[in-house]
DSSP file (Angstrom, degrees, kcal/mol; ACC not computed):
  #  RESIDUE AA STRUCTURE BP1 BP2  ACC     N-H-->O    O-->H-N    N-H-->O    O-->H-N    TCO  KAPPA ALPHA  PHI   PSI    X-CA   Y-CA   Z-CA
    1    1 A X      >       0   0    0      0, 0.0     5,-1.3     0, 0.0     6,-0.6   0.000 360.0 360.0 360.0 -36.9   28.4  -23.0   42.0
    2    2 A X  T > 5 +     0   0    0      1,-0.2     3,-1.0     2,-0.1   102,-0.1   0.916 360.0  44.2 -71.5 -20.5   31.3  -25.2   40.9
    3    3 A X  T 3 5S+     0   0    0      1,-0.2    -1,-0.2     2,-0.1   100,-0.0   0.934 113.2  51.0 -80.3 -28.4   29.0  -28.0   39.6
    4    4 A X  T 3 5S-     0   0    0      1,-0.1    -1,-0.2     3,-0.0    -2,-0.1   0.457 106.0-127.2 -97.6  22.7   26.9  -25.9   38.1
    5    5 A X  T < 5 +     0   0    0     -3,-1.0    -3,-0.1    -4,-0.3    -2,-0.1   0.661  65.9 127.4  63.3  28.8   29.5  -23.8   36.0
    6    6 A X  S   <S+     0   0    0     -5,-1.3    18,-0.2     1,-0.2    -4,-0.1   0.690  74.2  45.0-100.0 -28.1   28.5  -20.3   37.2
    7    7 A X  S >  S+     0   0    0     -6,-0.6     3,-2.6    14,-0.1    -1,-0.2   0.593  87.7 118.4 -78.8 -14.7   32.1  -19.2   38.2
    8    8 A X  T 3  S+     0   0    0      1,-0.2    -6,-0.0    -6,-0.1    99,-0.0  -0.067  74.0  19.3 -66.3 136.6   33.8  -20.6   35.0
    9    9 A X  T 3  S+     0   0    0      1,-0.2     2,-0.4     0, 0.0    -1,-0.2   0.567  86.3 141.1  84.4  -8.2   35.4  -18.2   32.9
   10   10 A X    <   -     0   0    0     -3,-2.6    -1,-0.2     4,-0.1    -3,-0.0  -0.503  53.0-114.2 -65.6 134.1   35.9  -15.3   35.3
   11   11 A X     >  -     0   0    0     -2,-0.4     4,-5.4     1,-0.1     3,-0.3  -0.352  30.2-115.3 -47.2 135.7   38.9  -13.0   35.5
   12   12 A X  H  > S+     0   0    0      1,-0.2     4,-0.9     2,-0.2     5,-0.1   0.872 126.5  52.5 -20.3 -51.4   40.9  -13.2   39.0
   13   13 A X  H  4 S+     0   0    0      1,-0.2     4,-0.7     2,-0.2     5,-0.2   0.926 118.2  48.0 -82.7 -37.5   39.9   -9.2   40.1
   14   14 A X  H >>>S+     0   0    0     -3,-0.3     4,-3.6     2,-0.2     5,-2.0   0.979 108.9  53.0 -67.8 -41.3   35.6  -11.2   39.1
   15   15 A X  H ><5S+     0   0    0     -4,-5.4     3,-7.4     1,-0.3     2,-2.0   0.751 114.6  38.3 -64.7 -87.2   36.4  -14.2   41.1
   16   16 A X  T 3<5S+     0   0    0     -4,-0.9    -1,-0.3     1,-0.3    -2,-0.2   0.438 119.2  43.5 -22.1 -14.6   37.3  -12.1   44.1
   17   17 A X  T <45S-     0   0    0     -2,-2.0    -1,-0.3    -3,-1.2    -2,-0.2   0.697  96.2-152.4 -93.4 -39.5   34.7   -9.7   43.6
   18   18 A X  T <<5 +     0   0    0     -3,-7.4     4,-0.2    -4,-3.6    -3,-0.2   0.914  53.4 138.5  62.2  46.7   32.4  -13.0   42.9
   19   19 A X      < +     0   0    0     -5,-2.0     4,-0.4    -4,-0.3     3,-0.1   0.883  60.3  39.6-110.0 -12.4   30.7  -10.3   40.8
   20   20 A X  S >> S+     0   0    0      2,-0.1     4,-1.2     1,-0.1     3,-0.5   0.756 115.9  57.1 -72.6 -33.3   29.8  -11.9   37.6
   21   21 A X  H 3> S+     0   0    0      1,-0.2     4,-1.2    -7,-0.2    -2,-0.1   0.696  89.4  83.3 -68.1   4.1   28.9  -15.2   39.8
   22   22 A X  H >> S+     0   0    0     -4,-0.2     4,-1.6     2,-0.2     3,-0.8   0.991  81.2  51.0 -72.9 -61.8   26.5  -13.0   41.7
   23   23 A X  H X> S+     0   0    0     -3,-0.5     4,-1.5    -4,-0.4     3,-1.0   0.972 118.5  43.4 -51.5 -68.2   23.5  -13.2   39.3
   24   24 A X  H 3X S+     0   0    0     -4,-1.2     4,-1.1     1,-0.3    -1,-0.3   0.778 112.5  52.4 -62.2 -17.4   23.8  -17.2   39.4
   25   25 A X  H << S+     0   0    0     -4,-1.2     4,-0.4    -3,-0.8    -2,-0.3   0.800 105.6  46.7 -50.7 -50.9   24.3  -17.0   42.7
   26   26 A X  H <X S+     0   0    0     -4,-1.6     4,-1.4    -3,-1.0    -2,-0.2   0.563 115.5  51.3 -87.4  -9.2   21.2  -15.0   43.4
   27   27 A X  H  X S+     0   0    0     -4,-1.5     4,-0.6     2,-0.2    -2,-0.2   0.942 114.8  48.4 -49.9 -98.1   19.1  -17.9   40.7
   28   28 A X  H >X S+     0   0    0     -4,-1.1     4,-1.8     1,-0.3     3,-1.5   0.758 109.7  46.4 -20.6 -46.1   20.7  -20.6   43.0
   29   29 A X  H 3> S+     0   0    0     -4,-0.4     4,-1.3     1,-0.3    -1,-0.3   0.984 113.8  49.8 -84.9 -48.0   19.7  -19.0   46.2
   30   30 A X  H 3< S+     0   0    0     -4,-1.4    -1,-0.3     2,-0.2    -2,-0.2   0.557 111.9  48.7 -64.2   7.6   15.9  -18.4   44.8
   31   31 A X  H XX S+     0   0    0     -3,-1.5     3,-2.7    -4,-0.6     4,-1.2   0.867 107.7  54.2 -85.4 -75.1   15.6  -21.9   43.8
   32   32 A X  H 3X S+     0   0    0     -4,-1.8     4,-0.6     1,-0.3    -2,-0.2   0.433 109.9  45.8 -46.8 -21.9   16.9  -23.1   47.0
   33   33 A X  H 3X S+     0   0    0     -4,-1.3     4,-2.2     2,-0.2    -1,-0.3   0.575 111.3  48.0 -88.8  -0.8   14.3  -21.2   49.1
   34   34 A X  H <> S+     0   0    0     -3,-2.7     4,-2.5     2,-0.2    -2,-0.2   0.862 111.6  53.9 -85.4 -23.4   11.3  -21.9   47.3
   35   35 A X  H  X S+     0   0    0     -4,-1.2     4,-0.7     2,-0.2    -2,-0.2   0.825 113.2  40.6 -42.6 -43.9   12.8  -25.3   47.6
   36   36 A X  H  X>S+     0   0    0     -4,-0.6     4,-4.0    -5,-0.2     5,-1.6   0.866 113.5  59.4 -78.0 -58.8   13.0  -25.0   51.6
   37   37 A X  H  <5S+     0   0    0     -4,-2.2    -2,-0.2     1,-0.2    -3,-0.1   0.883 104.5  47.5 -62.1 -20.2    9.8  -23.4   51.4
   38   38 A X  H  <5S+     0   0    0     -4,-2.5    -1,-0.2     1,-0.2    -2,-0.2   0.854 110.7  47.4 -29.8 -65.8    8.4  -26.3   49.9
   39   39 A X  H  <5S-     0   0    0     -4,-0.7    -2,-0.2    -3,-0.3    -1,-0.2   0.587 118.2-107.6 -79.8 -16.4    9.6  -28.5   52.1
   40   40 A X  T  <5S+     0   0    0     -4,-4.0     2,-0.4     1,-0.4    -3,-0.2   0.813  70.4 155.6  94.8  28.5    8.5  -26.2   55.4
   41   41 A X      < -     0   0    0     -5,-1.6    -1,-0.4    -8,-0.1    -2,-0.1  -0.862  57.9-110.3 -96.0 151.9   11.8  -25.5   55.7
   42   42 A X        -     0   0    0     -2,-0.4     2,-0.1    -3,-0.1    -5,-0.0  -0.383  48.1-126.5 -61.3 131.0   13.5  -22.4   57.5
   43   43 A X        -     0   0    0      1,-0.1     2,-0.2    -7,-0.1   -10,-0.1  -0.492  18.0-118.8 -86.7 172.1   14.9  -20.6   54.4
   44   44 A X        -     0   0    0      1,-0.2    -1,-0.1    -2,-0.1   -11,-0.1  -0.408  38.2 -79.4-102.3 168.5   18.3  -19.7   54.4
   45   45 A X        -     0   0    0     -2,-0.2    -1,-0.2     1,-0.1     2,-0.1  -0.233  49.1-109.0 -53.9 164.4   19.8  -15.7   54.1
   46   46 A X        -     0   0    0      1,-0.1     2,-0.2    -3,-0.1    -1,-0.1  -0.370  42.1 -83.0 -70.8 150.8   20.0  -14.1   50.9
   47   47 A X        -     0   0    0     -2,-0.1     2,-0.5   -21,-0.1    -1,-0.1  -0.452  40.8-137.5 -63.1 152.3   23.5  -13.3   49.0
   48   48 A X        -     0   0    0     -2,-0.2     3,-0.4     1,-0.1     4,-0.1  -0.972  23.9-177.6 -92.2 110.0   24.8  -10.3   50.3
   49   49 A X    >   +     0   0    0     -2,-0.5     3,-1.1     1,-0.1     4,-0.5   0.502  55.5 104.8-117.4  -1.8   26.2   -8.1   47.2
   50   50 A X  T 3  S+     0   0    0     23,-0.3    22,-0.8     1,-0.2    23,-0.2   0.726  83.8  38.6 -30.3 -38.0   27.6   -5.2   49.8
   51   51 A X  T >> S+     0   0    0     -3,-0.4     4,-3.4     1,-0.2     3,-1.4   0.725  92.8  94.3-107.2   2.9   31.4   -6.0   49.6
   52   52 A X  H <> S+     0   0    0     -3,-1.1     4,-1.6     1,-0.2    -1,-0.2   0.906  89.3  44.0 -45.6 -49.4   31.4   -6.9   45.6
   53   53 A X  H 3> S+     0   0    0     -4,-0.5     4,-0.5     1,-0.2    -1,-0.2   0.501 117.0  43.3-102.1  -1.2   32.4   -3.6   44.6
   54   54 A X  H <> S+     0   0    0     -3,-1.4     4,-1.0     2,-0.1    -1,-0.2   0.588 114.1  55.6-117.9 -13.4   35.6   -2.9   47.7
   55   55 A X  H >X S+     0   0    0     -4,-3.4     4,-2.2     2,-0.2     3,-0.6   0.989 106.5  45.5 -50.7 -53.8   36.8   -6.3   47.1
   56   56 A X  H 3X S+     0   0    0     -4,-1.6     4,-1.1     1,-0.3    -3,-0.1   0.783 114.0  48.5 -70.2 -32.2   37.2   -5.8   43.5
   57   57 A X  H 3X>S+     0   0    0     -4,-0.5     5,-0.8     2,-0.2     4,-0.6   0.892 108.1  58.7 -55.1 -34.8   38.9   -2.5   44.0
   58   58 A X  H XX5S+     0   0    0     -4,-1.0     4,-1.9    -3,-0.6     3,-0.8   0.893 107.3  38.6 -31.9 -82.7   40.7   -4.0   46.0
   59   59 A X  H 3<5S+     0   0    0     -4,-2.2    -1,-0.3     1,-0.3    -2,-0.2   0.617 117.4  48.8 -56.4 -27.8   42.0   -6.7   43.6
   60   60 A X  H 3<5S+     0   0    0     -4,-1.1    -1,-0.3    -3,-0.4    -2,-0.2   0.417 129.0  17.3-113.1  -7.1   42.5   -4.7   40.9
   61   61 A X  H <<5 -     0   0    0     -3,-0.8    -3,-0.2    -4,-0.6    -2,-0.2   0.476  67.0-142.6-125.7 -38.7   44.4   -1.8   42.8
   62   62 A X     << +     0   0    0     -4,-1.9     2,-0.5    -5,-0.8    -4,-0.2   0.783  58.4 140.1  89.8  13.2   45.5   -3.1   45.8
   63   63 A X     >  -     0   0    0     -6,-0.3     4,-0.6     1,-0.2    -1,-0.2  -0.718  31.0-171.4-100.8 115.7   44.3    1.2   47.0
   64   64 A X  H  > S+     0   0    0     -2,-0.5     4,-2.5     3,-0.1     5,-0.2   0.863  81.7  52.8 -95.9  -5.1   42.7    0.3   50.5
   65   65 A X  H  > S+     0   0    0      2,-0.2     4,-2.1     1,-0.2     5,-0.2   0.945 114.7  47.4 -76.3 -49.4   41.2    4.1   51.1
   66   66 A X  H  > S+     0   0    0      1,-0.2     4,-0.9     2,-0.2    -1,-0.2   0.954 115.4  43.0 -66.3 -52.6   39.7    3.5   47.5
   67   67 A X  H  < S+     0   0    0     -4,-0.6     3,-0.4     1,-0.2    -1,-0.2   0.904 114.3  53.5 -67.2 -50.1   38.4   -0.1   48.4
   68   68 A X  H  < S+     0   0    0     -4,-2.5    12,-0.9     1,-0.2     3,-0.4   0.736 106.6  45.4 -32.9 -43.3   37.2    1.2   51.5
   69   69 A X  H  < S+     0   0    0     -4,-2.1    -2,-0.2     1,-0.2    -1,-0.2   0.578 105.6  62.4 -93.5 -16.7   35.1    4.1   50.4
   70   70 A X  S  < S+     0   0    0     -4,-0.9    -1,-0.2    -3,-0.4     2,-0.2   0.017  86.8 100.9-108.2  17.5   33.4    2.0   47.5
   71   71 A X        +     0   0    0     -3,-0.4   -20,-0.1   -17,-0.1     8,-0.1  -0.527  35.1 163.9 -74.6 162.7   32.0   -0.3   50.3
   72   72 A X        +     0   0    0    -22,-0.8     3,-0.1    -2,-0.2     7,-0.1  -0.371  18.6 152.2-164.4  79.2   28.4    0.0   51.5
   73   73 A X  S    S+     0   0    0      5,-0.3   -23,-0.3     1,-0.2   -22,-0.1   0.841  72.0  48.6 -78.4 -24.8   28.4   -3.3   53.1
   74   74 A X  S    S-     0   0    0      4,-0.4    -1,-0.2   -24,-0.1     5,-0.1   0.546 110.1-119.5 -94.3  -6.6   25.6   -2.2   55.8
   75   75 A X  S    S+     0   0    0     -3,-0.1    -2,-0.1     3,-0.1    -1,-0.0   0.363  87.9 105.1  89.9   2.8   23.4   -0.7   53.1
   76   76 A X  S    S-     0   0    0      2,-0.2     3,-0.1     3,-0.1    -4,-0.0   0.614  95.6-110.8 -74.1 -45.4   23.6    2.6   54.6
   77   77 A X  S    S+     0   0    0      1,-0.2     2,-0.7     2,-0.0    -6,-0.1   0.326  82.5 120.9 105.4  16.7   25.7    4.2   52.5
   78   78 A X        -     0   0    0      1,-0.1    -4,-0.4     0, 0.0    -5,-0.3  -0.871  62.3-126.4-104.9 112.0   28.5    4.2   55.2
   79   79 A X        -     0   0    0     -2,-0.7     2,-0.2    -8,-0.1   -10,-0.2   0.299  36.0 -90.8 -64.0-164.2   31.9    2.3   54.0
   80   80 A X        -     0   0    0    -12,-0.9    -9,-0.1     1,-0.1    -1,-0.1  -0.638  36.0 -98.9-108.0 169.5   33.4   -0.5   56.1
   81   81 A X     >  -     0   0    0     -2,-0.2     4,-2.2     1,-0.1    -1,-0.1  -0.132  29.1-121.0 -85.1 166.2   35.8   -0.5   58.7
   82   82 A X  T  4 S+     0   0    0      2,-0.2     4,-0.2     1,-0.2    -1,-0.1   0.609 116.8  47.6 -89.3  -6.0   39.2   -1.4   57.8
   83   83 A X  T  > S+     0   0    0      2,-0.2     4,-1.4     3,-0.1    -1,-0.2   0.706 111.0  51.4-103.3 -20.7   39.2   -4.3   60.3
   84   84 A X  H  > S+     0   0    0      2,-0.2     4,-2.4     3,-0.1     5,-0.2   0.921 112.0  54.1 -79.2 -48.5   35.6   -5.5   58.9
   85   85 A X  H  X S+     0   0    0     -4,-2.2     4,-1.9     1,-0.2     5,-0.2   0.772 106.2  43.5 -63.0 -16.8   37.3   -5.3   55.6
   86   86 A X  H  > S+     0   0    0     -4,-0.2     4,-2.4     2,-0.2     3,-0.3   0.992 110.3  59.3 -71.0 -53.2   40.1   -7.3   56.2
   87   87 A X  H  X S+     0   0    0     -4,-1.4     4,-1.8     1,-0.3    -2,-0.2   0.920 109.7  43.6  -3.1 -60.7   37.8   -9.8   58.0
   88   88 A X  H  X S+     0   0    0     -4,-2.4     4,-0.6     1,-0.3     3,-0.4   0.945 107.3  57.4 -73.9 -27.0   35.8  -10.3   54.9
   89   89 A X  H >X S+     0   0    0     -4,-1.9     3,-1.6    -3,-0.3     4,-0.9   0.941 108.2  49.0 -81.1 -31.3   38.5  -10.5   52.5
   90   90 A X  H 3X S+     0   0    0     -4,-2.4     4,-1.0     1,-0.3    -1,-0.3   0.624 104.5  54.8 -63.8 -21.1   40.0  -13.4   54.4
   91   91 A X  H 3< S+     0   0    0     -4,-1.8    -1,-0.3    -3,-0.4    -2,-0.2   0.268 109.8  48.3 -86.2  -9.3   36.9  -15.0   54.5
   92   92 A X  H <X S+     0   0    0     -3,-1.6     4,-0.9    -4,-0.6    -2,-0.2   0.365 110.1  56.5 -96.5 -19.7   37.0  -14.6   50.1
   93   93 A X  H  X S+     0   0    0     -4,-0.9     4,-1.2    -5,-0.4    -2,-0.2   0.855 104.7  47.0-104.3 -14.5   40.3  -15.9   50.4
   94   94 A X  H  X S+     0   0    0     -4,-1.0     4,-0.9    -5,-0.2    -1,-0.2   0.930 114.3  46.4 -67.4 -28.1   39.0  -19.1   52.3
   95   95 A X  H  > S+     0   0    0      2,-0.2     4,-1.0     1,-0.2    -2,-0.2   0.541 118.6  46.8 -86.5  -6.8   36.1  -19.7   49.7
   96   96 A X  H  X S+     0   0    0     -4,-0.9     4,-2.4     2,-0.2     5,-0.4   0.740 108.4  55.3 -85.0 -21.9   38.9  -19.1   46.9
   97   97 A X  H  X S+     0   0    0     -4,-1.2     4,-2.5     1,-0.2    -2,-0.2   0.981 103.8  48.9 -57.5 -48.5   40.9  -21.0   48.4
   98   98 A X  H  X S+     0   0    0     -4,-0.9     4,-1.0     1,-0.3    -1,-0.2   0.881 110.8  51.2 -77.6 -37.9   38.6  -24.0   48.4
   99   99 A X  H  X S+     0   0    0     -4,-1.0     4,-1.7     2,-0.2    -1,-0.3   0.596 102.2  62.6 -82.5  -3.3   37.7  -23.7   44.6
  100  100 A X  H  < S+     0   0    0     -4,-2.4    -1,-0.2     2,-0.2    -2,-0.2   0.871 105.7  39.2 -55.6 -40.2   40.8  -23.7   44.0
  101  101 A X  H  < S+     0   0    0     -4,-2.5    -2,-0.2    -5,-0.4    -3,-0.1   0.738 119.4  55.4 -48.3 -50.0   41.0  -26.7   45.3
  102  102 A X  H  < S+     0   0    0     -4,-1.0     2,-0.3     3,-0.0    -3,-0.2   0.517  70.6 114.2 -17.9 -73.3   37.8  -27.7   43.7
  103  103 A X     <  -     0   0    0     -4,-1.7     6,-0.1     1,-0.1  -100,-0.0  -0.357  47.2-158.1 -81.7 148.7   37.6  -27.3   40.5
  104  104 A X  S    S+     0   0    0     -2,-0.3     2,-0.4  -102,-0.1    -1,-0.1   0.726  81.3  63.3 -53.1 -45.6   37.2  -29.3   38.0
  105  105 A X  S    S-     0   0    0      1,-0.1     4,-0.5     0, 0.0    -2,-0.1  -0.838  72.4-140.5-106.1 145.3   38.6  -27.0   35.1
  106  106 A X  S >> S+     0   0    0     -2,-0.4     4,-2.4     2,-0.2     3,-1.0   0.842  96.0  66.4 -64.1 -39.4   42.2  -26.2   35.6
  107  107 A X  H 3>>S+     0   0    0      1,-0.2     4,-4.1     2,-0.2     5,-0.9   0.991 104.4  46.5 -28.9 -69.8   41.2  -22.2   34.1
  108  108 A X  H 345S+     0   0    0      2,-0.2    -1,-0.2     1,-0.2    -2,-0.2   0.703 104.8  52.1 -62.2 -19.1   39.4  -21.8   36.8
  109  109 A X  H <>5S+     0   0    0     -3,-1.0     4,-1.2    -4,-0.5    -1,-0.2   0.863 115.6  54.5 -51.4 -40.0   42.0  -23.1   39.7
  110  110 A X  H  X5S+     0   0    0     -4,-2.4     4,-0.7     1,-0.3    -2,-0.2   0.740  99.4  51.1 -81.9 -14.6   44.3  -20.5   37.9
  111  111 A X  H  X5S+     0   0    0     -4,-4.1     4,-0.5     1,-0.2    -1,-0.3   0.556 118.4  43.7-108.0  -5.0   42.2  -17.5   38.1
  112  112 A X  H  4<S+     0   0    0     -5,-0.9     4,-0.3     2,-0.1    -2,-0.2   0.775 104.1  57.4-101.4 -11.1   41.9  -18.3   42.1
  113  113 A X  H  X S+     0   0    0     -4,-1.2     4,-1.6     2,-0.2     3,-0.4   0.807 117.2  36.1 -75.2 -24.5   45.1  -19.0   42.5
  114  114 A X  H  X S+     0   0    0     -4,-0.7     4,-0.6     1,-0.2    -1,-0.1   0.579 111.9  57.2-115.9  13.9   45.4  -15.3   41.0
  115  115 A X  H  X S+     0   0    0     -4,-0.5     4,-0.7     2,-0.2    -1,-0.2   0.368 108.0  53.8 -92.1  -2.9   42.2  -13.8   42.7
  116  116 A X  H  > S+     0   0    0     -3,-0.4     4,-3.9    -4,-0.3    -2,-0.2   0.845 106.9  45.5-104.3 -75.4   44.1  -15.0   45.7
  117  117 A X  H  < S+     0   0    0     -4,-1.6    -2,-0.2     2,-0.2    -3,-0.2   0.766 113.9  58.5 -35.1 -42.1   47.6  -13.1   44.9
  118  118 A X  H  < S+     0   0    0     -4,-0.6    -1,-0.2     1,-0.1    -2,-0.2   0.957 115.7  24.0 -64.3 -63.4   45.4  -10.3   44.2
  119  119 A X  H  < S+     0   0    0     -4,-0.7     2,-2.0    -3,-0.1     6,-0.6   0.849 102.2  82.7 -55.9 -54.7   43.6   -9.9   47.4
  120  120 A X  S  < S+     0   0    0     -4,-3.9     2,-0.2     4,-0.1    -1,-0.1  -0.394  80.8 104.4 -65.2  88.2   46.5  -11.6   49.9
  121  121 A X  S >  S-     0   0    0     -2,-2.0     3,-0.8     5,-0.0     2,-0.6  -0.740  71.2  -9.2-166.5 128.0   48.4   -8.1   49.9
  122  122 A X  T 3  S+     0   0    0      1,-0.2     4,-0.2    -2,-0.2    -3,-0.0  -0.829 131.1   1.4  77.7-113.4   49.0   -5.1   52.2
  123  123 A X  T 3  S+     0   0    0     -2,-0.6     3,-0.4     2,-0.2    -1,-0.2   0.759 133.5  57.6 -89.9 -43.0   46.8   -4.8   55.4
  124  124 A X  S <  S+     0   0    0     -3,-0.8    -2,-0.2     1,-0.3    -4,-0.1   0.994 103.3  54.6 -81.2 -60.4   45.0   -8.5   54.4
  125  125 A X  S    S+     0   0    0     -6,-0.6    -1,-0.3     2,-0.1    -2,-0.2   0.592  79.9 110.5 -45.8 -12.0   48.4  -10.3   54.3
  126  126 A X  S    S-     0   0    0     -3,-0.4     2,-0.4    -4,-0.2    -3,-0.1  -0.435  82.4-102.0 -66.7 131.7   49.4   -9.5   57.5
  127  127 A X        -     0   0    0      1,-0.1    -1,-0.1    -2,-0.1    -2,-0.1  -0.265  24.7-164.4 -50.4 105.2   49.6  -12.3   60.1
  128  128 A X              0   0    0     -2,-0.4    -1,-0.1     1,-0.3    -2,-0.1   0.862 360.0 360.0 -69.0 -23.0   46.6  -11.9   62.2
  129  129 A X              0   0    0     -3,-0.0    -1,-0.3     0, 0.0    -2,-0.1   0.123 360.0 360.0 -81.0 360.0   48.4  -14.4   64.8
């Protein structure tokens, strides 16, 4: 996604969400299994778009009951746990971490560097160690 420019230009509260990068995300991923199916290869999972919409409350309120309750990560219609969410959000803030890291245009370091600050707060900042 960073070579192919699909996160560029997002707000912090989108990179965390990843919710604009989703659409190019799900293109990317349908290339890449007819590509594996091509080749007789095992295809890989599908994106998972479940925790787009309590991350992003999330980042943009910092409300975890809110963030919570606008999950449906299992597809169920049943929100996530508060220990599944924390999980996952630490697991957005290693893949922000790493385009931060990453990219090429300096915008886009800055809006993980502040998709980072956004999410690393309350219950997710706490030392799990």
């Amino acid at each position: 996604c960073l070579r192919t420019g699909a996160w560029k230009g997002l707000q912090p509260a989108e990179l965390a969400a990843v919710r604009r990068a989703l659409a190019d995300t799900r293109r990317l991923s349908d290339q890449l299994r007819a590509d594996e199916q091509r080749h007789r290869l095992t295809p890989s999972r599908e994106p998972d778009p479940g925790f787009v919409t309590a991350v992003h409350r999330w980042a943009t309120s910092g409300n975890l009951a809110a963030a919570l309750e606008s999950s449906d990560a299992g597809g169920d219609g049943s929100p996530l746990s508060a220990g599944d969410f924390v999980r996952w959000c630490r697991q957005v803030l290693d893949l922000l971490d790493q385009v931060r890291n990453a990219a090429p245009q300096p915008g886009l370091r800055t809006a993980a560097k502040r998709a980072i600050d956004d999410i690393r707060r309350g219950v997710v900042a706490v030392d799990s160690g």
